[in-house]
C-alpha positions as CSV (number, residue, x, y, z in Angstrom):
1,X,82.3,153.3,104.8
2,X,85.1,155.4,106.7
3,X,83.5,153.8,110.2
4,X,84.3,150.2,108.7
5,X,87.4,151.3,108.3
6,X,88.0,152.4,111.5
7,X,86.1,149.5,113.3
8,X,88.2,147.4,111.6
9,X,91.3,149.0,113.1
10,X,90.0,149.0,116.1
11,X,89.3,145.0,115.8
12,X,93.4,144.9,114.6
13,X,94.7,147.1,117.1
14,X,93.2,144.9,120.0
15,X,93.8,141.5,118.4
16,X,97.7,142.7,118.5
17,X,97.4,144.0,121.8
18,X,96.1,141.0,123.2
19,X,98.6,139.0,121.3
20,X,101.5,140.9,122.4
21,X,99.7,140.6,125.8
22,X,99.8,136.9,125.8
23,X,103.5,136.5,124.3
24,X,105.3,139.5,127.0
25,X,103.4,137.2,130.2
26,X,103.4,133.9,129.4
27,X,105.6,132.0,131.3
28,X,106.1,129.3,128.4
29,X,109.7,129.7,126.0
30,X,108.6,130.2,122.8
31,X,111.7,129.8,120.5
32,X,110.9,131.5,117.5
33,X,111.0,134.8,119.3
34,X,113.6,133.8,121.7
35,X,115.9,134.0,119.2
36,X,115.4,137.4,118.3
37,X,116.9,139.9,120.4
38,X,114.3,141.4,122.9
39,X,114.4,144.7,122.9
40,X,114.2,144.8,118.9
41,X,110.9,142.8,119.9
42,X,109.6,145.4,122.1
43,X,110.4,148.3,119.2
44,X,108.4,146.2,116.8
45,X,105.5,145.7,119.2
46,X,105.1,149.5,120.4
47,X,106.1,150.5,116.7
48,X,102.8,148.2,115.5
49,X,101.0,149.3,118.8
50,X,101.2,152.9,117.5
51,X,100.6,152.4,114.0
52,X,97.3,150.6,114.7
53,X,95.8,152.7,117.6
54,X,96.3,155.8,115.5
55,X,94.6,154.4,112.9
56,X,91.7,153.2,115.0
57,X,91.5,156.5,116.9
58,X,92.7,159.1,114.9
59,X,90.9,161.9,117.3
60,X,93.5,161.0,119.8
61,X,96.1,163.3,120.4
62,X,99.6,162.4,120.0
63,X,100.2,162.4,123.4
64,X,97.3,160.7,124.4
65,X,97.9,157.9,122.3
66,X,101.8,158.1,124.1
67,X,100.7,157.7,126.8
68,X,98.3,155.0,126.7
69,X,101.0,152.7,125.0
70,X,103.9,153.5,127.5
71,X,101.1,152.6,130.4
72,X,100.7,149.4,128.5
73,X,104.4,148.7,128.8
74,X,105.2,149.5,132.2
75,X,102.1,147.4,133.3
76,X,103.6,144.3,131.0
77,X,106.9,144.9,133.2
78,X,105.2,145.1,136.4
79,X,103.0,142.4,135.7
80,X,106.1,140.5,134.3
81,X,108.1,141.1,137.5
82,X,105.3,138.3,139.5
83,X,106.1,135.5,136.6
84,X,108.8,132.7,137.3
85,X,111.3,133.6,134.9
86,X,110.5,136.9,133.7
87,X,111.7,140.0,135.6
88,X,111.1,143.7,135.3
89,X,113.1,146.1,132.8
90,X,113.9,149.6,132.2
91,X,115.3,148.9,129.1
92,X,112.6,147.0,127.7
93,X,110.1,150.1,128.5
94,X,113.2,152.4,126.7
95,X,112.7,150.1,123.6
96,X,109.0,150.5,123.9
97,X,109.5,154.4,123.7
98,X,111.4,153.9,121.3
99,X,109.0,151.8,119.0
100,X,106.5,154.7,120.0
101,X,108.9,157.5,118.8
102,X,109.8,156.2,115.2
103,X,106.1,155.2,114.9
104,X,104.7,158.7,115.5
105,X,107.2,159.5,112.6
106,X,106.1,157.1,110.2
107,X,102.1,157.6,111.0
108,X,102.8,161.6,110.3
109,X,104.8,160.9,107.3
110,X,101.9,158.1,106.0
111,X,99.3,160.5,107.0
112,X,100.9,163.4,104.7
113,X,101.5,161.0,102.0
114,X,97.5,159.6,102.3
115,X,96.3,163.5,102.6
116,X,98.2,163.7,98.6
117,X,96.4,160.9,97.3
């Protein structure tokens, strides 16, 4: 039972990844996000990121799992930097780390609180 549990966040994690794939490079305005600011959408989506892959991998190490989500966001930026009316930023890839950071937190609090229970 503890595999299905873990397959399933596996299926989660990649269905948001792809998601938040399609969203950060399509070159189409979508309004509902546009009117939130950006960088509190990139802290959400590397927040989630986190959340889920250390779910779905929980023998990662912490700075493995880093790692592979801030290599996700500079490639998003770099890929972004080629799409008409997109452009590459630092600052998005700050609010990325940033998403990354307080979701280490909350996984290592969640985790404690889970171990209680």
């Amino acid at each position: 039972m503890p595999f299905m549990k873990i397959d399933l966040f596996k299926l989660v994690f990649f269905t948001t990844f792809l998601v938040i794939e399609y969203l950060a490079l399509t070159p189409q305005h979508i309004e509902v996000l546009e009117g939130l600011w950006d960088k509190q959408n990139h802290f959400s989506a590397f927040f989630v990121l986190y959340v889920l892959l250390s779910f779905a991998y929980q023998n990662f190490q912490v700075l493995k799992k880093i790692g592979i989500l801030l290599l996700i966001g500079l490639q998003i930026e770099m890929t972004q930097y080629f799409i008409p009316g997109r452009f590459f930023s630092t600052l998005d890839i700050l609010a990325d780390g940033v998403g990354i950071a307080v979701g280490v937190v909350v996984y290592k609090y969640v985790s404690k609180i889970k171990k209680l229970l």
